[in-house]
Each structure stands twice: as structure tokens, then as C-alpha cells.
N, C-alpha and C positions, 0 to 999 in steps of 0.2 A: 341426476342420480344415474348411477353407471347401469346399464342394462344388463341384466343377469343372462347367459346364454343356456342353451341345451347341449352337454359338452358328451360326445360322442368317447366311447373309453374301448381303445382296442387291448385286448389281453391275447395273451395265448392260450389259456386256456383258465376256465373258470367253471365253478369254484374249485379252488385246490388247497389243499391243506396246510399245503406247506409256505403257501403264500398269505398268512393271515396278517401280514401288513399292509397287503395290496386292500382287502374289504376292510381294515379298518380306517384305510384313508380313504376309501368309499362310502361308507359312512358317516364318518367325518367330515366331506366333501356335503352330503345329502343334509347333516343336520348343518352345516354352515349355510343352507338356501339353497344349494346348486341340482339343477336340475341333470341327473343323470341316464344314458342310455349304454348299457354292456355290450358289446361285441366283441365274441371270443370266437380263436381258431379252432379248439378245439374241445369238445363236450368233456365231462367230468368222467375222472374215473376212476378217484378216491368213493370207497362205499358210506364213508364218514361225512359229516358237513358240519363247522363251527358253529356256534348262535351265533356269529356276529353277520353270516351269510344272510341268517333267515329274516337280520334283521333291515337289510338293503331293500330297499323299493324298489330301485332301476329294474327293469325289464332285461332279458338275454338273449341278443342274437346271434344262434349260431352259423358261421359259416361255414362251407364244405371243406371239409378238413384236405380230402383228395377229391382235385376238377374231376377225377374216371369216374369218382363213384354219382357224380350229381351234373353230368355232362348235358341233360337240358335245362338246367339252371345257371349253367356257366355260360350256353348258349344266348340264354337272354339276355343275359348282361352284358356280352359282348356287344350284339345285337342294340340293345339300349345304349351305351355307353361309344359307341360309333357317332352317333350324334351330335357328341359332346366335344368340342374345341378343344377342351381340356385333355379330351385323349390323344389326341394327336401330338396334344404338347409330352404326355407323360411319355410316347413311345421315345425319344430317345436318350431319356436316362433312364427307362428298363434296357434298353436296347445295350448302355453302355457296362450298365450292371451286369448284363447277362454276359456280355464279350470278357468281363474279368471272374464272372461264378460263373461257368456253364454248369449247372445243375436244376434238375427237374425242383428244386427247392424254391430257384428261386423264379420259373414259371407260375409254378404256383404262388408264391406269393403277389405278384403280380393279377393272375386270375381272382384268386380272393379279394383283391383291391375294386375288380370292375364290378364285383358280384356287390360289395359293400354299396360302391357306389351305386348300380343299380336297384338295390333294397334299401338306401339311406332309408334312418331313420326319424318317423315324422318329428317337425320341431329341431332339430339337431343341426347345430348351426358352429359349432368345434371340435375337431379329432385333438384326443390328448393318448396317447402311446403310453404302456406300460410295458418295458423291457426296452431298451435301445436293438436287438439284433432282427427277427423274424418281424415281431407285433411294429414296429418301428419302418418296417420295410412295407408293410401292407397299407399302414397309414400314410407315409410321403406319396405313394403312388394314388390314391384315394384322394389326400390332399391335391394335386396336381389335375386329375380327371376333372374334381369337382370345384377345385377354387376356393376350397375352406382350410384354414391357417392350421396348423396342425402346434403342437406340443408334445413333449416326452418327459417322461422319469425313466432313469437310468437306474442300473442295479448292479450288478456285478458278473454273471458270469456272461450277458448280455456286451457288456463292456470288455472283458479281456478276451474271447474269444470271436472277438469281430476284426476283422480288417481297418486297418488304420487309414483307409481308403475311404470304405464303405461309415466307418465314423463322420469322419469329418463332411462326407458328401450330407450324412443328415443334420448335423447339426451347422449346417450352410443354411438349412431349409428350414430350420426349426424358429418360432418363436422365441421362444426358451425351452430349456433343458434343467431340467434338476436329478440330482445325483446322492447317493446316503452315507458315503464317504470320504471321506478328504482327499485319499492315494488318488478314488476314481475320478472326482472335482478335478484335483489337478491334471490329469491324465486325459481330461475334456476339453478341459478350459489351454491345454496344448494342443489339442488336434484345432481344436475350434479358432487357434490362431488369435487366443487371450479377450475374443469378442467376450464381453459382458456379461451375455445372453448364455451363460450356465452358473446355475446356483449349487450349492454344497445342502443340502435339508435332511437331517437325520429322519428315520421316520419315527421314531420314538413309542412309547405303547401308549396304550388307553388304560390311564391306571383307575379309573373306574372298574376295571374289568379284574386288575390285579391290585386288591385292596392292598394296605399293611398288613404281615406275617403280623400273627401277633399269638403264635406258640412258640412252646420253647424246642428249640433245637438240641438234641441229643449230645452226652456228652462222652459219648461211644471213643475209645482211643484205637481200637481194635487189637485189643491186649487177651478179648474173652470170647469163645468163640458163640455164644447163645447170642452175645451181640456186635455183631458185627456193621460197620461202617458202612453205610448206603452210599455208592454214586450211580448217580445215573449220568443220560445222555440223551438228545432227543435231535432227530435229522433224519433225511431218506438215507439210506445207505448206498451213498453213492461215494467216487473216489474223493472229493475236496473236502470230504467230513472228517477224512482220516480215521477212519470207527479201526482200520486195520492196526493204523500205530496206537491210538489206545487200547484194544487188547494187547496187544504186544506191550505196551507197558504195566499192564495188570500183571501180565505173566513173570514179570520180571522183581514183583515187590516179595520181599522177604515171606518167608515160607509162616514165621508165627506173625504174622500180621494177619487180621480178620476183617474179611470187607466181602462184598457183594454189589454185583452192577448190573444195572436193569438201562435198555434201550429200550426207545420209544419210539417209533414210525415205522413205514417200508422202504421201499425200494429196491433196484435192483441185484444190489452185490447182498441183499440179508443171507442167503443161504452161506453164501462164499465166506462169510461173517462168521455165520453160525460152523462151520465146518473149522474156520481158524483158531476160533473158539475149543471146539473139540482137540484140533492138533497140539494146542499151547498148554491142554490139560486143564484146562478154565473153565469149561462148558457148564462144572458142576454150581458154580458160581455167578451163572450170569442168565439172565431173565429176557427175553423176548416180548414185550407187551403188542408191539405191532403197532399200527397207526392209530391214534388217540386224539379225543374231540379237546378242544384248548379245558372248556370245563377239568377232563378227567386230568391233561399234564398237571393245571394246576394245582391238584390233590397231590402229585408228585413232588412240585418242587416243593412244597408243606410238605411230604413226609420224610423226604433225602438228607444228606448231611453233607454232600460233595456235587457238584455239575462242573463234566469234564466236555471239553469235544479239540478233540485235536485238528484242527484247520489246514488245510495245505494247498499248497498251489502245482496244479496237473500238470502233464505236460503239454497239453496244450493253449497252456495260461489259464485255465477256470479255478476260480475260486470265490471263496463267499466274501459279501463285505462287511457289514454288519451283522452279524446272525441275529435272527428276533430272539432267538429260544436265550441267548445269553439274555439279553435287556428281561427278559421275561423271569428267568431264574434269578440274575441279580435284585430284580424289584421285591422279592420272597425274601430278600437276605441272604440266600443263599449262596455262600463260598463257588465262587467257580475257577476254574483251572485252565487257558487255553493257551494258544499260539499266537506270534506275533505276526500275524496273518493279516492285512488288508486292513481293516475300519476296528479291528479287537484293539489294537492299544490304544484307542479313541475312547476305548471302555473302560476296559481294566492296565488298572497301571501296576504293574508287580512289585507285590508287595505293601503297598498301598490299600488295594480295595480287591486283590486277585492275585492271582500269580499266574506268570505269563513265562514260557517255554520257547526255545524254537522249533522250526516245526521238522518233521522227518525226524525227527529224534525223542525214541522209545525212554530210551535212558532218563535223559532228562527228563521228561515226563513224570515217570515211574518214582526218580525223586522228588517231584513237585507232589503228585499223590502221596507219599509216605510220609512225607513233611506234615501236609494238610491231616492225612489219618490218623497219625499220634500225637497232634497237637488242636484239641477239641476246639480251644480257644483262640488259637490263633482263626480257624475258621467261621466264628461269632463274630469275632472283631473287624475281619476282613470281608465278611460276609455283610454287615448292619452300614461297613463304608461302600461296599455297591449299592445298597439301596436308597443311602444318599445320594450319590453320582446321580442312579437312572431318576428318583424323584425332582431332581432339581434341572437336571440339564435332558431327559430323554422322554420330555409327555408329549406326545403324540399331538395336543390342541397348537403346539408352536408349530411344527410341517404345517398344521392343517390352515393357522392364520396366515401363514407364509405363501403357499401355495396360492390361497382366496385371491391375496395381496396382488400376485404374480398376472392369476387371471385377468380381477376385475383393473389392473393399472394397464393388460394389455385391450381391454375393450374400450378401457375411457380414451386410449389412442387411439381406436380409431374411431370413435364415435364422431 
């Protein structure tokens, strides 16, 4: 019988809101038998927390987010960590790291590696990486120090905004690697020089969690203005969400069309949101909710009659790959609208089960929303074929047997 391990889970930071795929494949991970320990870079600072958080076992270690502020803590670990053969080994792939990033980033990353090491935790005999770029850098160097096998999931903006260098260096060293998109798969399974050892795993939802819709959906056209046509949206407001090109495409639907759009979460660009908002003459239209526990979106995507989110790629390569919040809306029935962006037409195939835009462009948007708003029906029918999709190809229990698979096939090799 395969020997269950204690698997050591670096994040960057935990818990957070907007990562509620990450705890449900923690989870996931804890009811499949696995014994779990959290280590995160940096403390929470969402004032909100999921159920799905409270319902995690694992224990949480935090490490020093900045060495200055915890400098005889970093001391002993150095100090402990001199000791170790393995450090000697790790110095010069930091060494090589740092001669191509000279950044105080990636010292630190490095220092929180020794400090892990130094505080391993008890029992804890695997490092598994969640994000390929920071949490991923902390863990090879930890793996190296201490001589335990490391693993990764990879995500998206982890993935395109890393160095095609600094890729390939980790998944040289990885076990395996898994990925939640196909563009990203392949884009791995190329640096990584078609080695084997990267998997494609959607992460899929807990649809325990998001039973079947089973009210009726409005059949609002937006002809009358007492009732007007609900879309909402749900993401930090940050640049790859594109919140800016869907205002700008509200702003642009004809004047006797009646609709109203409410956002859900924070981040940094909401004011700049909210101000755009004002400039386009929308403001009077559009709802603020702010950051929301999974419970309360779900009351949203039951109450809405459209989920839009305009997806786009920065300029510095970031972008999302599969959004949860779509899978999450599609499982509701509910009609969504996005871009062909990264892991979205994985989802929604236009016209089909969604309608799908491209991205940077207001316009067409604007006519993908007006389409959807004066055709009730077409949004019932296109909405009830997303919930087939995510029911049949997007539960969560498949990652999670996959993954187990991934594990326990890598310990019975070395057993």
C-alpha cells in the first residue's frame, strides 16, 4: 500500500478571496486522506473569509513577508541552515537567479526558503507549490536546502509573466507540474522540452457547493424601465479583468435599452472604475457591492439575468486562465458573455453555451450585451447549455482524483 505523505503547500498568500479554487482543492486534497500543512508568504488581508476556508484543517505557517522586519528570525535560520549540505548545494542556483533578477525580491525569496527550512514542519515530508512564479521560487530553494521532492500547480498570471528562463529552470526540478489551461499546458510542456512531467487539470468547482438553479430566470428584454436587465461581474479590479472595456461597452448600448450592472469584489483600480463610471455617465446604473463571501455571490448569480467579464491580456503578458467566477456562474445557468482570452473558449463556445468577443473591443461587446438583453430566450437556452458543459466536464472531484493519482504514483516510485 502506497504510503500517504505529509505534503507541505506553499501559497502566497492565504486565505484570499479571490483564490477560492486554491482551498477548494485543499479540501479536496484533506477529504481524499492527505495530510496537509499551509505555508504562506503572506498573512490575509481580505476582511472577508469563504466557508470553504473554515472548513480546512491544515494548520498555517506564516513566513516573514519582509527579512527587515523579522531579522532575528531570518538570523537563525541562516545560522540553522549553514549546517545543511543542502545549502551549500542551493547557493549557486540562487546565485545564478540573482546574477539574471538582481532584485531585493528575489533575496527574499531565497531568505524565506532558509527560514521554512529552519521551521519545517513537523511530519512534513513534500513541498507542493501553488503558483509557478514567487511561491514556486521559495519551494525549489527549500526543496534543495532540505532534499525533499517538490511539485507545482501552475495558474496563469504566475505563468505568463515569468521569465522563460526562470520556467524552464523549475520545471527541470519539479516532479511534476499541473496547469488549469490548455494555452498554459502547452506553453509548459514547451519550455519544459515535451518532458511528460506536466499535466493540463482543470480545477473545476465543488458543485456540492453550487447545487442546480432551480428558479426561474427573468424574462426582462429591457424594453421597460421598472424592469430592467441585471448583469453583473465579479473579479479584483485589476487591469486583466477589463472592468474598464465593459463599462465602456455599457456606455455604448442604445439609450432605450434598460439594464443595470452590479460588481462584486475589490481591488486596486475600483475607484478609477468608479470615476469611469461617472465620466461615461453610467454611475447612475451601476452598483458597487465590494468584496463578497462565495455564500452571498451565490445569491447573485440566482438573482442576475447576464455575467459579463471582459478578459484581456496586459502588457506585460498577465492574464487570467480560467476564471472560477465564469464556471461558477455558468453552473447557475446563467448566460455569460466573455473574451477569447486564455482557458474561456475551453468554456464557452460562442454561441453554443455563451458568447464570446474579442478582447479590447468595446463595440463588440456592447453588441454581444444587446443581443443577450433583448433576447430573454436566447439567454435561458444558452445559459441551461453552460450548465451542462461545467456539470459534465468541470467537478472539481476529477482534479482532485487526478492529482491523488499524480501523488500517490509518484511515492510508490520511490518506495
Amino acid at each position: 500500500m502506497t504510503k500517504r505523505r505529509k505534503i507541505v503547500v506553499v501559497l502566497k498568500g492565504y486565505p484570499r478571496l479571490s483564490e477560492t479554487f486554491i482551498a477548494q482543492e485543499l479540501l479536496g486534497l484533506e477529504r481524499a486522506g492527505f495530510e496537509l500543512a499551509l505555508v504562506a508568504l503572506r498573512r490575509p488581508t481580505d476582511k472577508k473569509r469563504h466557508p470553504v476556508h473554515d472548513e480546512i484543517r491544515a494548520p498555517v505557517h506564516y513566513l516573514p513577508e519582509y527579512l527587515h522586519e523579522e531579522p532575528l528570525r531570518v538570523a537563525r535560520a541562516f545560522a540553522h541552515c549553514l549546517a545543511k549540505p543542502g545549502f551549500w548545494r542551493s547557493l549557486p542556483a540562487f546565485m545564478a537567479d540573482l546574477w539574471r533578477d538582481r532584485t531585493r525580491n528575489r533575496v527574499r525569496r531565497f531568505g524565506q526558503a532558509m527560514v521554512l527550512s529552519a521551521e519545517w514542519p513537523k511530519g512534513g515530508d513534500w513541498l507542493h507549490a501553488h503558483f509557478i512564479h514567487t511561491p514556486a521560487s521559495v519551494t525549489r530553494y527549500t526543496s534543495t536546502i532540505t532534499g525533499i521532492a517538490w511539485t507545482c500547480s501552475a495558474h496563469a498570471k504566475d505563468i505568463w509573466t515569468s521569465p522563460a528562463w526562470e520556467l524552464a529552470g523549475k520545471l527541470a526540478s519539479t516532479r511534476w507540474t499541473v496547469t488549469c489551461t490548455q494555452t498554459g499546458f502547452e506553453h509548459l510542456r514547451h519550455l519544459a522540452g515535451g518532458r511528460p512531467h506536466v499535466h493540463l487539470s482543470y480545477h473545476g468547482l465543488d458543485l456540492s457547493r453550487f447545487g442546480v438553479f432551480e428558479g426561474v430566470r427573468s424574462s426582462f428584454d429591457g424594453s421597460r424601465p421598472e424592469t430592467p436587465v441585471t448583469i453583473i461581474s465579479v473579479g479584483r479590479a485589476v487591469e486583466k479583468k477589463g472592468f474598464d472595456i465593459l463599462l465602456s461597452a455599457l456606455s455604448l448600448l442604445p439609450n432605450d435599452l434598460h439594464w443595470r450592472f452590479e460588481h462584486i469584489g475589490g481591488g486596486e483600480r475600483l475607484k478609477e472604475l468608479q470615476a469611469l463610471a461617472a465620466e461615461l455617465g453610467i454611475a447612475n446604473k451601476v452598483t458597487w457591492h465590494g468584496p463578497l463571501s462565495q455564500t452571498e455571490v451565490l445569491h447573485h448569480y440566482r438573482s442576475a439575468d447576464i455575467f459579463a467579464l471582459a478578459c484581456r491580456i496586459t502588457a506585460d503578458g498577465d492574464r487570467d486562465g480560467l476564471p472560477n467566477v465564469l464556471v461558477e456562474a455558468s453552473s447557475q445557468a446563467l448566460f455569460c458573455v466573455s473574451t477569447n482570452i486564455s482557458g474561456v473558449p475551453e468554456l464557452l463556445v460562442d454561441g453554443e453555451n455563451g458568447l464570446v468577443v474579442p478582447p479590447e473591443d468595446p463595440q463588440a461587446l456592447a453588441n454581444a450585451l444587446e443581443r443577450a438583453i433583448r433576447d430573454p430566450s436566447l439567454r435561458q437556452r444558452l445559459g441551461a447549455a453552460a450548465e451542462r458543459t461545467v456539470r459534465r466536464e468541470f467537478d472539481h472531484q476529477t482534479s482532485i482524483h487526478q492529482l491523488k493519482t499524480l501523488f500517490e504514483t509518484e511515492w510508490q516510485a520511490a518506495q
